[in-house]
C-alpha positions, 0 to 999 in steps of 0.5 A: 102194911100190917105185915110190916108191923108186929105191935110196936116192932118192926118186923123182919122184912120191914127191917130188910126194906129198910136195910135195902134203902141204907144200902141205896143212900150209902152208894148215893152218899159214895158217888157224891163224894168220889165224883167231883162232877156229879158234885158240881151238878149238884150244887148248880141244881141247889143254886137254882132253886135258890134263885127261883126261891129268891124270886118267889119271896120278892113276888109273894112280898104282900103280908109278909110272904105268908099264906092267908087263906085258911083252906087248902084250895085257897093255899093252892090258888095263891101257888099255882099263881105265884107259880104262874108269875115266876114261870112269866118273869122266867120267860119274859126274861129269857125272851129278851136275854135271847134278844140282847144276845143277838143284838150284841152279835149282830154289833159284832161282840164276841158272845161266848155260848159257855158265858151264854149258857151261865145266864139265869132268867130268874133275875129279877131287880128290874122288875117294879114290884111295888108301885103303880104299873102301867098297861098301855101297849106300844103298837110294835108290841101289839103287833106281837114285836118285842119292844126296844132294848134299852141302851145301857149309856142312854140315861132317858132309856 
């Protein structure tokens, strides 16, 4: 490194390596205006880590979203677990879209996979958040069954 740096300058290589990297953004920067799909591609990326941002701040709601441990292993700890209930609420949903999917096609709705294909797991409005939370088991889901969809025109369900 300290070949890089003559007292406060920057030397010539490091000036080059520089100049190297300018070189790689500005191709990046030149696709990503002339390629109308890598744009798509890029926004639908964004668009997912804004979805599971969004469910990362309803999740992480207590103390208003804040880190509260003052050491680093505490910060980590409180993370990993909230990466840990996203990475849950992401497959528990996909679980249960795979199962709707599959009851809408066995009743003969025409499920298209490109419509399939847009849907998202990191939905979360119907999960309580906040309140009481019940862990009693239905014995079909003890068994390892997934527990009955509900039925959208049924209001008890």
């Amino acid at each position: 490194m300290r070949t890089l740096q003559a007292g406060d300058r920057p030397t010539r290589l490091a000036q080059a390596i520089a100049e190297y990297g300018r070189i790689d953004k500005t191709l990046h920067t030149l696709t990503y205006i002339d390629d109308e799909a890598k744009r798509r591609a890029t926004l639908t990326q964004l668009n997912r880590g804004e979805g599971r941002h969004s469910v990362g701040r309803a999740v992480f709601h207590g103390k208003r979203g804040e880190l509260r441990q003052h050491y680093r292993e505490g910060q980590e700890d409180q993370l990993g677990a909230l990466g840990l209930v996203l990475n849950m609420i992401a497959l528990w949903n996909t679980i249960y879209m795979e199962a709707e999917l599959s009851q809408l096609r066995e009743e003969g709705y025409p499920v298209m996979d490109e419509d399939a294909q847009r849907l998202s797991p990191l939905l979360h409005e119907h999960i309580n958040m906040l309140g009481r939370y019940s862990f009693s088991m239905q014995d079909a889901v003890a068994k390892g069954e997934l527990r009955s969809l509900r039925n959208p025109e049924d209001p008890d369900s």
